[in-house]
Every structure is written in C-alpha cells, then in structure tokens.
C-alpha positions as CSV (number, residue, x, y, z in Angstrom):
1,X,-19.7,7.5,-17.8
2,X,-16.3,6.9,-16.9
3,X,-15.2,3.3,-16.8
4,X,-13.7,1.3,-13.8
5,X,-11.8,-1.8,-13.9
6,X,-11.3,-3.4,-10.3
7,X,-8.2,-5.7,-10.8
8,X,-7.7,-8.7,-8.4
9,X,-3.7,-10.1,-8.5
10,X,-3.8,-13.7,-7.5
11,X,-1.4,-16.1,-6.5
12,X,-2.5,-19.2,-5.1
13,X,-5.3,-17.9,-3.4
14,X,-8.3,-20.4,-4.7
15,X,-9.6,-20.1,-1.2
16,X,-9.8,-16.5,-1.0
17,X,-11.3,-16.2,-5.0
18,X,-13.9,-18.9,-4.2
19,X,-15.1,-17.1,-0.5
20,X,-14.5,-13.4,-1.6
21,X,-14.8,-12.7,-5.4
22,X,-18.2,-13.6,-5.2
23,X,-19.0,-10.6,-2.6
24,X,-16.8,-8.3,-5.0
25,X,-19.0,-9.3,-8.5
26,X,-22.3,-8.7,-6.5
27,X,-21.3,-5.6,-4.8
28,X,-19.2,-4.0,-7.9
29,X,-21.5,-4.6,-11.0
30,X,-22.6,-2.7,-13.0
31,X,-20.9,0.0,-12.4
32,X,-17.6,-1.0,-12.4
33,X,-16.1,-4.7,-14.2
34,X,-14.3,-7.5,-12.0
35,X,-10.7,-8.7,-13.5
36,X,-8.4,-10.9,-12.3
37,X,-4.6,-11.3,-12.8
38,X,-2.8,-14.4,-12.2
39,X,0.4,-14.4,-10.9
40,X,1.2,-17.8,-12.7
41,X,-0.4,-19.5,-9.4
42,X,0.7,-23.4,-8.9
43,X,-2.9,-23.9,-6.9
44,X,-6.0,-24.6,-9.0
45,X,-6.8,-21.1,-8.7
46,X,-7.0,-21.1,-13.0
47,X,-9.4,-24.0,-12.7
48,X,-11.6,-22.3,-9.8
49,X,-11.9,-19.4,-12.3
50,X,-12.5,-21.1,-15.2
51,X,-15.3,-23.4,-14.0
52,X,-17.0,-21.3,-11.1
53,X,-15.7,-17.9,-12.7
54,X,-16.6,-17.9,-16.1
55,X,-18.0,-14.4,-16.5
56,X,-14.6,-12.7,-15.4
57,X,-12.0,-11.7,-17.1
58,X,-8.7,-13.7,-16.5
59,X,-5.3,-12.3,-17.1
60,X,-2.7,-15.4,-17.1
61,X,1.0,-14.0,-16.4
62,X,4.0,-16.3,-16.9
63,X,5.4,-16.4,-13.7
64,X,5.2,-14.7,-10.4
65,X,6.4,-11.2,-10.7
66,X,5.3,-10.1,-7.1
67,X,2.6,-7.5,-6.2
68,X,4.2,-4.8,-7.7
69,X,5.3,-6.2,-11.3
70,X,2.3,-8.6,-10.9
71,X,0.0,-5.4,-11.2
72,X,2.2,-3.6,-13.9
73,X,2.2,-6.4,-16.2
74,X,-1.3,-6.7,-16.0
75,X,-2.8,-2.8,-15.9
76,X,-0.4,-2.9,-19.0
77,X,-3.4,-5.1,-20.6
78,X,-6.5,-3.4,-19.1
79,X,-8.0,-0.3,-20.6
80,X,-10.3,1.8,-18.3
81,X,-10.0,5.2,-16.9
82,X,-10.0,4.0,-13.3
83,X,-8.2,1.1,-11.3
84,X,-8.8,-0.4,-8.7
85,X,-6.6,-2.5,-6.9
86,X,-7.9,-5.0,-4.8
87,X,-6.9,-7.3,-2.2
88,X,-8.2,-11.3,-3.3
89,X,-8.9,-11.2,0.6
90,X,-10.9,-8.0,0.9
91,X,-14.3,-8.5,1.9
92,X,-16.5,-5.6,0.0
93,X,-19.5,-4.0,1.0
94,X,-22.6,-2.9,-0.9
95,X,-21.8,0.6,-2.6
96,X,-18.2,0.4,-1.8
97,X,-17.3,1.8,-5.5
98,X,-19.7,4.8,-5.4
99,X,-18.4,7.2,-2.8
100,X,-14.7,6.6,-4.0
101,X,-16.0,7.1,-7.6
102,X,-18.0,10.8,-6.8
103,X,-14.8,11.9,-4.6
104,X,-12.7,11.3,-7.5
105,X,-15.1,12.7,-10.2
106,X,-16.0,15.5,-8.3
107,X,-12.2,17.1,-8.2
108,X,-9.5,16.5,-11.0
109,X,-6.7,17.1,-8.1
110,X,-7.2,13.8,-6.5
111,X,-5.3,11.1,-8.4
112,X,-5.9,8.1,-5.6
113,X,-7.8,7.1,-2.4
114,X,-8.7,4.2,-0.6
115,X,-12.1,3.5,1.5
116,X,-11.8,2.8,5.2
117,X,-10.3,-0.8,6.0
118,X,-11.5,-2.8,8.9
119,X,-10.6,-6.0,10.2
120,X,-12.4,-9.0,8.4
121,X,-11.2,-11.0,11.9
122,X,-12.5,-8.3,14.0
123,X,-14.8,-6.0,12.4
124,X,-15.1,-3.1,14.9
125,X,-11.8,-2.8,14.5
126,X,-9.6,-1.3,11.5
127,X,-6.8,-3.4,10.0
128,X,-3.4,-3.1,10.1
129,X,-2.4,-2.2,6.3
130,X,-4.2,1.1,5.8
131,X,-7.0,1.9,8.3
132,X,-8.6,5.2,7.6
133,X,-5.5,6.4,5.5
134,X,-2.0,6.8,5.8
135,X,0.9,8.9,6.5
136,X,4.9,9.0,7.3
137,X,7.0,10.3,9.9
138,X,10.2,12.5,8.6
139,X,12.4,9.5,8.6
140,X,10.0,6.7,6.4
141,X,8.2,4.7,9.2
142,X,4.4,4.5,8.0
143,X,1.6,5.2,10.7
144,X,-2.5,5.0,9.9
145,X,-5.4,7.1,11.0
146,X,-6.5,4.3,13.6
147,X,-2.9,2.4,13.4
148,X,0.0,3.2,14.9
149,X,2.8,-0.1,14.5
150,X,1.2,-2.6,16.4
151,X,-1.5,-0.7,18.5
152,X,-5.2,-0.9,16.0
153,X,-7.8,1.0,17.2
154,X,-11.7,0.0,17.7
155,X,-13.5,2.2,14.6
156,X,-16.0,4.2,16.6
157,X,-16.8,6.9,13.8
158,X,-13.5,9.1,14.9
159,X,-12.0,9.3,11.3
160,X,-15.3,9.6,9.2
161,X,-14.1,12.3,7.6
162,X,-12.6,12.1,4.5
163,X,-9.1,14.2,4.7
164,X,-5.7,14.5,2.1
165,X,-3.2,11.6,2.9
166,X,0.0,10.6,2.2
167,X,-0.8,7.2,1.0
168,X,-3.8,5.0,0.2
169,X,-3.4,1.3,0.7
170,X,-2.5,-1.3,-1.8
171,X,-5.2,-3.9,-0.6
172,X,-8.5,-1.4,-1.9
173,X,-6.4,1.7,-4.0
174,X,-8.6,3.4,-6.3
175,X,-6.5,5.7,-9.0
176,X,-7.0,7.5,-12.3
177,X,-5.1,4.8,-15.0
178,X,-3.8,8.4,-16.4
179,X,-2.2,9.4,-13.2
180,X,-0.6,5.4,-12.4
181,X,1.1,5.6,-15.6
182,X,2.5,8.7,-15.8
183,X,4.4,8.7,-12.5
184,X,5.3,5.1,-13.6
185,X,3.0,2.7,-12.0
186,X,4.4,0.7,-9.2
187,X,8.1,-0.1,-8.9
188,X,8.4,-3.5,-9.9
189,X,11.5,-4.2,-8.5
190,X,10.4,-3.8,-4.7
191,X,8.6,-7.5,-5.7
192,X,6.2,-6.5,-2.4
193,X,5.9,-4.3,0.5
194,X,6.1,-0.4,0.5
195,X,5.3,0.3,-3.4
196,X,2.0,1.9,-2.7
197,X,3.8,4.4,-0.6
198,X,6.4,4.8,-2.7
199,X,3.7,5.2,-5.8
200,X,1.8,7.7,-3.6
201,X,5.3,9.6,-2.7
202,X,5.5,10.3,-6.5
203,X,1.9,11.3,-7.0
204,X,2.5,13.8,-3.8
205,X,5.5,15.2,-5.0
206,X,3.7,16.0,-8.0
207,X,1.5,18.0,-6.2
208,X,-1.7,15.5,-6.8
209,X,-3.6,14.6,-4.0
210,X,-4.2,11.2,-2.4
211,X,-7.2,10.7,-0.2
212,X,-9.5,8.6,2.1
213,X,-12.7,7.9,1.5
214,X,-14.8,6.6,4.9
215,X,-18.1,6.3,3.8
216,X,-16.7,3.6,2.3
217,X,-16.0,0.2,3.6
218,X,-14.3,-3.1,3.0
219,X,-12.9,-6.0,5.0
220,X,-9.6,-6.9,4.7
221,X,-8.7,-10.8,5.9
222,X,-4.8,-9.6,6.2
223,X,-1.7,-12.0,6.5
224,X,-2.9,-14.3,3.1
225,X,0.9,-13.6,1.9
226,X,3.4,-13.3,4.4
227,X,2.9,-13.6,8.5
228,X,3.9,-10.3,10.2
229,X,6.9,-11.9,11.8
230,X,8.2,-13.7,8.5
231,X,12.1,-12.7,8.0
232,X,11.2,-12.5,4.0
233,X,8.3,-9.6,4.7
234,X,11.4,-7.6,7.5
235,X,13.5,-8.0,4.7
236,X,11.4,-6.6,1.9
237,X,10.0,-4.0,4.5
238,X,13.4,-2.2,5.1
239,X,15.2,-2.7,2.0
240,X,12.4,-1.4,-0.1
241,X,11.4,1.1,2.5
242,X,15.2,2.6,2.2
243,X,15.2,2.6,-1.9
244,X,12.0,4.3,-1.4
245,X,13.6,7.2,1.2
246,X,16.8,7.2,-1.6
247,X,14.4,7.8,-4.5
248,X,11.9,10.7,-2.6
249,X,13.8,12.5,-0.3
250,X,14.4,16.1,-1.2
251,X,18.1,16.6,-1.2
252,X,18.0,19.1,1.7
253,X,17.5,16.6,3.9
254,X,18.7,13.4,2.3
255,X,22.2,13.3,4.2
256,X,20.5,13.2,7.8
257,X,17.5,11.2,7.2
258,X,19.7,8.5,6.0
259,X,22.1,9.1,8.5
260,X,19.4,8.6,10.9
261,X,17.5,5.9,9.6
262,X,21.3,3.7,9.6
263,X,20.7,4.1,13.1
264,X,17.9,3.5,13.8
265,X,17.8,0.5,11.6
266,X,21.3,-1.4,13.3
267,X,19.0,-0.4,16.7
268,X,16.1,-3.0,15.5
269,X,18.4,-5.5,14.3
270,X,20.3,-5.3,17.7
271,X,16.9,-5.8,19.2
272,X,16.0,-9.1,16.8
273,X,19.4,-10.2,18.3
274,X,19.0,-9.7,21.9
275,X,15.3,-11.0,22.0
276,X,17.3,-14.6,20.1
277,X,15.4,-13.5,16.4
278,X,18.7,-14.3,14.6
279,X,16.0,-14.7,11.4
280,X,15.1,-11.5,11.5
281,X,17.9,-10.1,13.0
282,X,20.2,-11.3,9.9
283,X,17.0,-9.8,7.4
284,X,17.7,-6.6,8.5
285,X,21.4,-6.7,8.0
286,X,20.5,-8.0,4.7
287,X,18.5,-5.4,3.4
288,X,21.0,-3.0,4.8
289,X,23.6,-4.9,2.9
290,X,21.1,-5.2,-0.2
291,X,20.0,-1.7,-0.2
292,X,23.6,-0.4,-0.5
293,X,24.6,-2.7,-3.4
294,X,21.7,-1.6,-5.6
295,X,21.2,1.9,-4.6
296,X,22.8,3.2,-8.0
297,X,20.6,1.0,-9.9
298,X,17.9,3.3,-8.9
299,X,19.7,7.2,-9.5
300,X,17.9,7.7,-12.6
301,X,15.0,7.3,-10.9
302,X,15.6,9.9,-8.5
303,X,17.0,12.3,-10.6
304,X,13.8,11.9,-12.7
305,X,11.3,12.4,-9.1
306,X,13.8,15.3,-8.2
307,X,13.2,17.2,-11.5
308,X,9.3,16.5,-11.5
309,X,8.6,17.8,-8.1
310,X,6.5,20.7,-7.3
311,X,6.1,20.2,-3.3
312,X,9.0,19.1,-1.4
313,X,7.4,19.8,1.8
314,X,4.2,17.4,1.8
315,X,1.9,18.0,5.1
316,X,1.1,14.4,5.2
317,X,4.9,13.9,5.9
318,X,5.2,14.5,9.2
319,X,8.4,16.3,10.7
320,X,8.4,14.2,13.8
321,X,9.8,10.4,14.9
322,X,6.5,8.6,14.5
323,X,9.3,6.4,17.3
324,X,9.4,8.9,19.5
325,X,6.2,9.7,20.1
326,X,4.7,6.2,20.0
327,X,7.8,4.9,22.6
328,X,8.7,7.8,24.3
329,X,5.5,10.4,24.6
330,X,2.9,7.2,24.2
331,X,0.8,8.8,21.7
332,X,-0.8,5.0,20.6
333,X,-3.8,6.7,18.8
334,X,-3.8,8.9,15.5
335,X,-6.0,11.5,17.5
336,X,-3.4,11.9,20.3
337,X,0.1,12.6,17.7
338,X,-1.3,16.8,17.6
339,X,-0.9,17.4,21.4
340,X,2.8,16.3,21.7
C-alpha cells in the first residue's frame, strides 16, 4: 500500500497540538503516520510534544521560515508517496484520509485535493480558507465553492459532489510527494498566504488535475495566525498574490491583467484610506511598492512555468471579475456565478 505522511507545521500553537493532534492520531492511524514540523516555536510547544506526544515524529527547524519554507524544509526530510498538509487547528473526522486516498489512487491525473472544510466555530457552515474547493477570477481574486470574499455559505449538501478545481487549500491539502517536488514545492519566499494557489497554478498548467473531495470532512478553527483585518496578512495577500499573477499568467494576457489589477489594487487602498485604515491602506501600497522591486528576482521562474505549460487556458480560471459579479450583479453564492 502506498504510504501517507500527514505533516502538521507548528509554530507556537501548544494549545492547538494539545486540543487537536489528539483527534488527528485517532482518526489518521493506521493508515496514514502523524508528523510534525516545528517552526522553531518560542512556546512550549517542543515540551508538549515531547512529554504528551511521544509516539510522533518531531521535525525541529532552526528558525521560523513561514508556512511555505516551513513545509519545504521539512517535506525535504519526510519520505512517503503522499503528503498531507494539515492545519495544527484542523479538527478531523473519522475516515477523513480514505475517500481523499481512493480519489487519488483511483486516477494518476489527479496530483492534489482537499476534503470539504467547515467552520470548527460554526459547523453548518463552511470556512473561509477553502470551503468545498477553490477557483480564480481572470484577474487573481480567489473565490470558494460556498465562499465568495466575505459572504460563507450554510453547507446544506449543495457541493457534495466531487468536481476539478483550481486550488485545494493549504489547511487539509493532500498531494502526490512526486508531483509537490517536481513543480517545485511551495515558493518559500511568499513566507505565507497565496502559495497553495500559486503551487496548484503550476500543477494546472501542467495539465494535472486538482480536486475536492466532499465525502470528506474536517474542521478548521481559522485565524490561529493572523486576524483577517491584520495589515501584515493585506500585505502578504497582495504582494504574493501579484508575484503569483507575474509568475502564471500566460503572456497573451499578462499586459492587461496587470494593468488591471494596478487598478484595481490603488481602488482598495483608496478605500482603506477613506474608511481611516491608514494600516492597511499603507500595506497595500507597500506590497505594490514591494512587488515591483522584487519582480525580477522571480523571471527565471516564469520563464521556467512558461516553457512547462501544456494548458494555458485552465476552466477553473474563470474569464470574469469575481468583483463584478459579487458587487455589481450580487452573485453572493458559488451556485448563482453561471446565470450572470
């Protein structure tokens, strides 16, 4: 049988490894084995492993390289012919692994997926970072099967269907080890924020397949890092989500995507402003500013993604403003965005 590693990066999360990894060791063995990486936490979240966590594998890394290095640096040290990332504040449920596991044994064209992610706060509810699978609009803005920015549907069944997507979420992201490496794991230089979809992008472009699994379930608490409103998270968000346009976007479009997107971007900041948000007002700038200094940094990068892709068009990328038809034709459900 093939093996599975699910690989927890911590940072300072004692709290959520003592209420949580318990759940994941009961509901994951024996088909699967429990590892976690610590992101050189300065809690007692090495002590909390090492006296109520014995059994599990603990990778110690030297300092804090984010989410993204965080998991490169340790994959690096895991053999196992499937990952899967988790969340330390993802609430698992019994046979979570199984479903995702048949899905992806059953068809070699499927490098990643995700199960269905609900609301540990709200359980009826799906949760903000990945829902029932995810997709992009044609200029990078990310949108959910039951999340659309800030309106999160109630889960009543509509998306238990498993379907292709553009991108499975970091918090519970089940992938082939083969496939993570070879389009060159996560970007570690995006720290956090945006690298699943930048990962799944590659994958995508490859023409592998990304999809969600909805038979499966897990809770996700949400927020353990960074508050939704934190300037630090705005910045990250549009710097990383701009690198991640400049490294994807097929050149027939690159000029007037970007174009767009400058827009659109000075529009939010002018609305931080107005609303007195100077915090994240000046974030935005920043990762404007940012994003422009160390754009060249990443041209190998998208040379490389250039030359390797076999679909340019991806379905899952949609050609409309995910903007304009939340704000303007007030499709706030997933089920809604076809009749517009």
């Amino acid at each position: 049988m093939k093996s599975i590693a699910v690989v927890i990066l911590n940072y300072n999360g004692a709290e959520m490894l003592k209420r949580f990894l318990p759940i994941v060791l009961r509901n994951s063995t024996p088909i699967a084995r429990v590892i976690v990486a610590d992101n050189a936490s300065t809690d007692n979240s090495v002590e909390v492993m090492r006296v109520k966590f014995p059994q599990v594998q603990l990778i110690k890394l030297d300092k804090n390289y984010g989410f993204a290095e965080g998991y490169n640096r340790a994959l690096e040290q895991v053999k196992s012919d499937y990952y899967l990332l988790l969340n330390s504040d993802v609430e698992v449920t019994e046979g979570w692994i199984e479903p995702m596991f048949s899905v992806m044994e059953s068809d070699n064209t499927i490098s990643a997926c995700q199960p269905k992610l609900l609301d540990y706060k709200r359980k009826s509810h799906f949760e903000y970072a990945g829902a029932a699978g995810g997709f992009i609009d044609r200029y990078g803005y990310p949108y959910c099967r039951g999340r659309i920015f800030d309106t999160i549907e109630e889960d009543l069944g509509q998306y238990d269907t498993m379907c292709d997507i553009f991108w499975a979420t970091g918090a519970a992201l089940m992938i082939r080890s083969a496939d993570y490496w070879s389009v060159g794991g996560l970007d570690g230089r995006f720290f956090a924020h945006m690298e699943e979809i930048d990962l799944c992008w590659r994958i995508r472009a490859r023409g592998r397949r990304v999809v969600a699994v909805t038979c499966s379930t897990v809770y996700h608490l949400g927020g353990a890092t960074l508050n939704y409103n934190n300037p630090r998270k705005t910045f990250l968000n549009f710097r990383n989500n701009l690198l991640m346009l400049y490294k994807n976007l097929p050149d027939k479009e690159y000029a007037y995507v970007m174009f767009v997107r400058r827009v659109l971007d000075y529009v939010a900041a002018l609305k931080f402003l107005l609303t007195g948000d100077y915090a994240n007002y000046k974030a935005v700038i920043d990762a404007r500013r940012e994003f422009k200094q160390v754009k060249e940094n990443y041209k190998d990068d998208r040379n490389g993604n250039m030359q390797a892709a076999i679909l340019e068009d991806i379905p899952q990328r949609s050609r409309f403003s995910i903007l304009w038809r939340y704000y303007v034709c007030r499709c706030k459900f997933f089920t809604m965005l076809k009749r517009k």
